[in-house]
Every structure is written in C-alpha cells, then in structure tokens.
N, C-alpha and C positions, 0 to 999 in steps of 0.2 A: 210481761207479755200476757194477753188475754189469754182467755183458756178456749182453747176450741172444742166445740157443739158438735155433733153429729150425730142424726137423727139417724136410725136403721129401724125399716119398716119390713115385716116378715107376714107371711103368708096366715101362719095360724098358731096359739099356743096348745093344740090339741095334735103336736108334731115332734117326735122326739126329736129329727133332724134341725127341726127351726127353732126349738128350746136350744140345742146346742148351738147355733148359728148365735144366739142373743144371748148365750154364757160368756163363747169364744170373743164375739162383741165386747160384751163389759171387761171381760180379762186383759183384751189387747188394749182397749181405754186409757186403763189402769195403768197396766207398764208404760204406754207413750203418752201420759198424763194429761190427756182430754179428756173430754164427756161423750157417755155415749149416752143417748136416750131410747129404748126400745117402744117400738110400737107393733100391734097385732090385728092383721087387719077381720080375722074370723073369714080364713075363705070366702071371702065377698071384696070383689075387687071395685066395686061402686060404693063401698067403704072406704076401701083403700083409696082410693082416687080423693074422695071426698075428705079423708082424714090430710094428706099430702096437702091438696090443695089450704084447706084452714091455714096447715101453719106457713104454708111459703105466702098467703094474704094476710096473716094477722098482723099487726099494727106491730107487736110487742118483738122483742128480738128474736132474730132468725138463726137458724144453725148456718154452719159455717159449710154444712153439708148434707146431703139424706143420700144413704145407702137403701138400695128396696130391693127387694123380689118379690115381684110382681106379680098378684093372682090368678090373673089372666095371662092372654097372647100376645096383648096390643106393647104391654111393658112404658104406657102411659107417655107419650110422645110429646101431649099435649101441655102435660102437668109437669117434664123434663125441661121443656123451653119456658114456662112460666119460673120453674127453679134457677135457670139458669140466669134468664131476664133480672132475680132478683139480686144475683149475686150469689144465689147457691149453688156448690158444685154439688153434680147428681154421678152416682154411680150406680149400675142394673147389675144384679145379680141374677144368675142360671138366665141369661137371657143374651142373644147376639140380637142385634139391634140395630135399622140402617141409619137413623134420628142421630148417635152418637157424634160416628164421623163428620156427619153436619152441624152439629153443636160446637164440637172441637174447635170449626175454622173460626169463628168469631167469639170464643168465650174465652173469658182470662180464669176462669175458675175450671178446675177438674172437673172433667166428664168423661168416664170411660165404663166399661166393663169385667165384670171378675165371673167367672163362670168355671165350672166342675166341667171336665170333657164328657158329657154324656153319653156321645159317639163310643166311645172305649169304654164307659158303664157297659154299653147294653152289648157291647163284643164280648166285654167278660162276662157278660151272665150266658153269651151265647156258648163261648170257652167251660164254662160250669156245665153247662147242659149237656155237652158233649160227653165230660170227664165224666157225668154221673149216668149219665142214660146211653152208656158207648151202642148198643144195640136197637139203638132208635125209637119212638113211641111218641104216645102225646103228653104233651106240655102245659098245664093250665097257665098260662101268662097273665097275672093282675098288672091294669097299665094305671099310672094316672090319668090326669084329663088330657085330652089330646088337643085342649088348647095349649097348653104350656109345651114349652119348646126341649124340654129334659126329659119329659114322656115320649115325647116324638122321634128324639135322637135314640136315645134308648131303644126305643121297639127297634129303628131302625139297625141300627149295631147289633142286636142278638139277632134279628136274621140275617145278618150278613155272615155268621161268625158258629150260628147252630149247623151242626149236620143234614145233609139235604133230607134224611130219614125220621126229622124228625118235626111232628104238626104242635104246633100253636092254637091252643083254644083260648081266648084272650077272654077277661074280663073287664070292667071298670072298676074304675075306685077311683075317690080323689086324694090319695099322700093316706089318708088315715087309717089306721086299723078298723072301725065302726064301719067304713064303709067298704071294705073286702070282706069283714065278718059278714055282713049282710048280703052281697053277688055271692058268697060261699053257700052261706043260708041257704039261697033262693035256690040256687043251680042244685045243689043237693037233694031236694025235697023231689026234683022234676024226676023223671021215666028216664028221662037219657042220661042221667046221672048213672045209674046202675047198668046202662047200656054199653057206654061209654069206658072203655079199657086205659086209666090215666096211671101214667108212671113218674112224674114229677111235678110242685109244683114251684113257679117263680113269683119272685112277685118285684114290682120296679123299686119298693123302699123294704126296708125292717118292719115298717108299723102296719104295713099290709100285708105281710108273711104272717107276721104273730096274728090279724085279726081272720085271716083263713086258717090257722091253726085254732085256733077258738069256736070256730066254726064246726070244722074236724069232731074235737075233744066233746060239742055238747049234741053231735049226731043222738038221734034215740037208740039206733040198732049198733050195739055192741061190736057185732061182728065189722059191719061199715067202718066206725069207727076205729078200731084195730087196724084194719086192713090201712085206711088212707093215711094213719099218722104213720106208718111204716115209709111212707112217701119220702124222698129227700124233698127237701121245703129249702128255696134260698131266699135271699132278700137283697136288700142293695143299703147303703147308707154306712153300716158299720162303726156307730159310733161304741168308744170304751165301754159305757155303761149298757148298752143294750143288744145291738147286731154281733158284736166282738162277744163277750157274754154268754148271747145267746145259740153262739156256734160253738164256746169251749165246753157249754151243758149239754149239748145235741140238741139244743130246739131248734137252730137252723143247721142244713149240712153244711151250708156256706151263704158268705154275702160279698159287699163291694166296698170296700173302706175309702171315705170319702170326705177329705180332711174339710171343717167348714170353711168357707171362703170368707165369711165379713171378717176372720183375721187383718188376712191378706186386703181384701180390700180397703180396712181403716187402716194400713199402715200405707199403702199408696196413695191415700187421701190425704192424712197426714202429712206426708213428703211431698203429697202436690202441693197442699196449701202452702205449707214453708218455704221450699225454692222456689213458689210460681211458674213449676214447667208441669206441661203437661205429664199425666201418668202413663206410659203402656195404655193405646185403645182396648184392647182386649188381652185380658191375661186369662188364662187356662192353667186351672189344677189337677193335678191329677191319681186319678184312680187306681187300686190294688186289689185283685181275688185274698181273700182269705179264707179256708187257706189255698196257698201257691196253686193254680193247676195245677202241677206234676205231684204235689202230695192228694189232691182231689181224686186225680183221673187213679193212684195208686190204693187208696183207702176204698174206694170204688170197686178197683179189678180185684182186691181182698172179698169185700164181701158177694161179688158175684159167684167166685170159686167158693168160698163159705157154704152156701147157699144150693150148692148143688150136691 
C-alpha cells in the first residue's frame, strides 16, 4: 500500500507552541506510518498562501493531505477549494471556518477541523486571575493578533470569567516572546508606567510571558525591577519543556496546558483517508489550569496572609 503524505503548514518556527505542533506531527507520523512533511510559513500569511498553493499546482506528486494553521483570519478559503479540487484533503487548525461545511458536501477527501477550545483558554486564565489577584486590581493582558481567531476567543473568555474588580490593560504581540519583550520595553519606559498601580501580569501564550519577563529583569532601575518580577506572571500553552517548567521553577505562577492538536488531527486524516468517510467537522481539544484553581487560588490566600 502507498504510503501516505501529508503536508502540515505552521505559523512560525520562532514558536515554542508550533515547534511542538511539528514534533507531535512527526511523532504521530511515525507511529501511524505515513509521512509528515513540515513547512513554516515565517508569520507571513502571503507566504503561507503562496507556499500551499506551489505544491497543490506543482506538476510532481501531491500529498494526500495538508494540515495548516493559518496566519491570518481568512484560514485561506481560496487555497482550501483549489486543495480539495485536486484531490487533497485540507484540515484547519485553531480555526472554525464556514468554507468547511461547504466543502464537505461535495468532496470525497477529508475536510474538517481540529482546534484547542480557546473559549475555555481564556476562562482559565480569567479563573487564574481571580485565584491570584482575589482583591482585584489591574491586569497587563498581552494578546495575540486579533486577526486570528484563538486571540479573540481567548480575550473573550477571560473576561467572561475574571472578577468584575478587576481592569485589563491589553497589550499586542504576535505568539512571540521578541514581540511582548518589546510593548513591555516600550510601555515601561513611558510616565504612566510608574503611574499606573499593576498587580499581575497574563499573557495569551508562554513565549510572551517569558518575553515581558525579559523585559522586567533588563529594567535599569533596580528598584522597578524588584518590584515588578514580584508580579505573578501567567501564560497559556503549557508545553513539557517550557510553560510546565517554567511554573515548577516560579518563572510563571501559572499557565494553560494545551495538548498540540496536529496529533489528533493526523490521526483523523489518517482514518479519513483509509475508510473514505468523512472525519468529525470540527473536533475540539481541550484545555487544563496548571496548577488546579483550587491549589492556585490556596498558594495565593498563603502568601497574601504571609505578607501581612
């Protein structure tokens, strides 16, 4: 039997979360003894599009599938029905999509979705903020880009879910630690920084907690300094080697563990291809506080009594 292809396109290799997305990828490959091919589009989604399109046009043989998460909003519509046309089945990762269900009724090849509950992300980090800041205050919240649809769910869910006591001073970033280093940078240097009474800060991944801790640690004034790493700092992602890690050492006081999806999705590709039935339109994984609220919100009411 041929061996089946499958191309899995990812946002950026400057991403702890999507390096894990394209390990998990090759791992699960392996075990259900296909190919995976990884591709990175460099946060440019007029790459990405343009890399996608090459191989569903090239002459030469096609995969048998391409898994993407998409760097943009649009989660490429266009380039989904040229895959589909050719015979390749397309799967969208962290993205709900209406193009899907329309692809479905006419295609004999899988087309679905695999996506992380964002919704519930960003309720737990609202559950976090609670457990950590019980007496309410402000909040530095670092978001991704609010084209992408896990940024959006996200913010939405922590303020569904934070105490009415407590303000949101949002930032941008896009996924990367370099670029929360720098809104940290910047917001630091200004008047209202020192104006401004902040008692926590979030951020939507790991790799943008640690690049506002960076930020923190290379303040000039000592005292600043001091004062803000004292902060609880959460993040969201949670992978073994970094988020998990980085909360059993105290660099974060907590994050969002967030199993990667292109497992799960190459194994329902997989099984699509093989039986010829479609997979689950949309499958959702889902998300865990580490640690638990109730050890959070108790490590918490420890050190606020501590402290007095």
């Amino acid at each position: 039997m041929k061996k089946l292809n499958v191309l899995v396109s990812l946002i950026t290799s400057d991403n702890d979360y999507q390096v894990e997305q394209a390990k998990a990828a090759e791992e699960t490959a392996q075990r259900l003894g296909v190919f995976a091919q990884i591709l990175y589009a460099g946060n440019d989604a007029i790459n990405q599009s343009q890399q996608l399109l090459s191989v569903i046009q090239s002459s030469g043989n096609h995969p048998d599938g391409i898994i993407v998460e998409p760097v943009g909003g649009t989660a490429f519509p266009h380039v989904a029905r040229a895959a589909v046309t050719a015979g390749i089945g397309w799967c969208v990762l962290n993205r709900e999509t209406d193009y899907v269900n329309e692809l479905r009724r006419s295609s004999r090849v899988p087309v679905f979705s695999v996506t992380s509950n964002h919704l519930e992300v960003g309720r737990i980090q609202g559950r976090q903020v609670a457990a950590l800041v019980p007496k309410g205050g402000t909040v530095i919240y670092i978001q991704g880009p609010s084209t992408t649809a896990a940024a959006r769910y996200r913010a939405l869910g922590i303020e569904q879910t934070k105490p009415a006591n407590v303000k949101l001073l949002q930032f941008k970033g896009n996924w990367t630690a370099e670029s929360a280093y720098k809104a940290m940078s910047s917001w630091m240097q200004l008047s209202t920084s020192k104006k401004t009474q902040v008692d926590m800060i979030a951020a939507q991944n790991d790799d943008m907690a640690m690049g506002a801790r960076r930020a923190i640690q290379e303040h000039a004034d000592p005292a600043v300094k001091e004062k803000w790493l004292r902060l609880p700092l959460t993040g969201c992602d949670g992978l073994p080697n970094t988020g998990q890690a980085f909360v059993r050492s105290g660099l974060l006081a907590a994050t969002v563990v967030m199993p990667p999806n292109t497992s799960v999705a190459l194994e329902m590709f997989v099984e699509g291809i093989r039986t010829g039935r479609q997979p689950t339109e949309l499958f959702l994984t889902s998300p865990t506080s580490l640690p638990a609220i109730d050890e959070l919100a108790s490590v918490a009411q420890k050190s606020i009594l501590q402290a007095r």
